[in-house]
C-alpha positions in Angstrom: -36.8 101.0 56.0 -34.9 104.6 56.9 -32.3 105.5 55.0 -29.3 105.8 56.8 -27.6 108.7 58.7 -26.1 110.8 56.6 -23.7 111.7 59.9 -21.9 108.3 58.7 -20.4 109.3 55.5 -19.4 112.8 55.9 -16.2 112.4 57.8 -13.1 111.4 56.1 -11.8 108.2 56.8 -8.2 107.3 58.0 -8.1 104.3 55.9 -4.3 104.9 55.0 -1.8 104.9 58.1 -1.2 109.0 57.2 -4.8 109.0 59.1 -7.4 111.8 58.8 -4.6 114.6 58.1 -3.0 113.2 55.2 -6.3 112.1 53.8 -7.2 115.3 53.8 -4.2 116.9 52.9 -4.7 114.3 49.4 -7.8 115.7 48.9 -6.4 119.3 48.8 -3.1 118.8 46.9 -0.5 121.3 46.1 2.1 119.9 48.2 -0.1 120.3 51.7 1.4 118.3 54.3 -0.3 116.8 57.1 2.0 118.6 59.2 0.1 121.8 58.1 -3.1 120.8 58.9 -2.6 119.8 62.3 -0.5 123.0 62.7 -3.5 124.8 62.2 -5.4 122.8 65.0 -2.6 123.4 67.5 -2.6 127.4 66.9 -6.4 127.1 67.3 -7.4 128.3 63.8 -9.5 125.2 63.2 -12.0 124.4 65.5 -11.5 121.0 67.7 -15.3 121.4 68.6 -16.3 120.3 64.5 -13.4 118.0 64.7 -13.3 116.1 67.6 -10.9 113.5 69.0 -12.4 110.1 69.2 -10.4 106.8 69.7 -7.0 108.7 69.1 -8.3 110.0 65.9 -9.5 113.3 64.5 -12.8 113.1 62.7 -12.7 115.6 60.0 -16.4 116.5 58.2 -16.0 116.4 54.4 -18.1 119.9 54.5 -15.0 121.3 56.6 -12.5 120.7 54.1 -13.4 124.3 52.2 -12.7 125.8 56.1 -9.1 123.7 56.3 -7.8 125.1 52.6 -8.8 128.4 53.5 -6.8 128.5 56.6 -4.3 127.2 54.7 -4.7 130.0 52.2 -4.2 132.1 55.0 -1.1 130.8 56.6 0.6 131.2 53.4 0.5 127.1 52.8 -1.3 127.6 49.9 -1.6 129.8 46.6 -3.7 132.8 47.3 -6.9 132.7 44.9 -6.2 135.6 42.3 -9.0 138.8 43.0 -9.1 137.2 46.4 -8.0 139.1 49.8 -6.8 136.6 52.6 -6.2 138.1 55.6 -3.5 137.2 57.7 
């Protein structure tokens, strides 16, 4: 018996009805809003070819997350990391 995909777990599921966005946004904290996140996808400063659309709903890899909260980082949405440049 294979073990299965691994492809299947790493995406965050929109269990809740704030879908993939808020999900992620839990994960991150610090008052991120959904709104944020998909504010980055419409400015094109997340990448829509690692999260793709399918069935009306973005598919966000867990490995991306780091990507999302530095963007975030970046846009001023969250706390810079002390000793850390983030340029703008």
């Amino acid at each position: 018996m294979t073990a299965p995909s691994p492809v299947v777990a790493v995406f965050v599921t929109a269990i809740n009805h704030g879908g993939p966005y808020g999900d992620v946004a839990k994960i991150i904290g610090r008052g991120v809003r959904p709104q944020d996140i998909t504010g980055l996808f419409y400015a094109q400063r997340l990448r829509d070819d690692l999260c793709p659309i399918v069935g009306g709903r973005r598919l966000i890899p867990v490995d991306y997350i780091d990507i999302i909260r530095m963007e975030l980082r970046r846009a001023g949405k969250l706390p810079a990391i002390e000793g850390v440049k983030h340029d703008r």
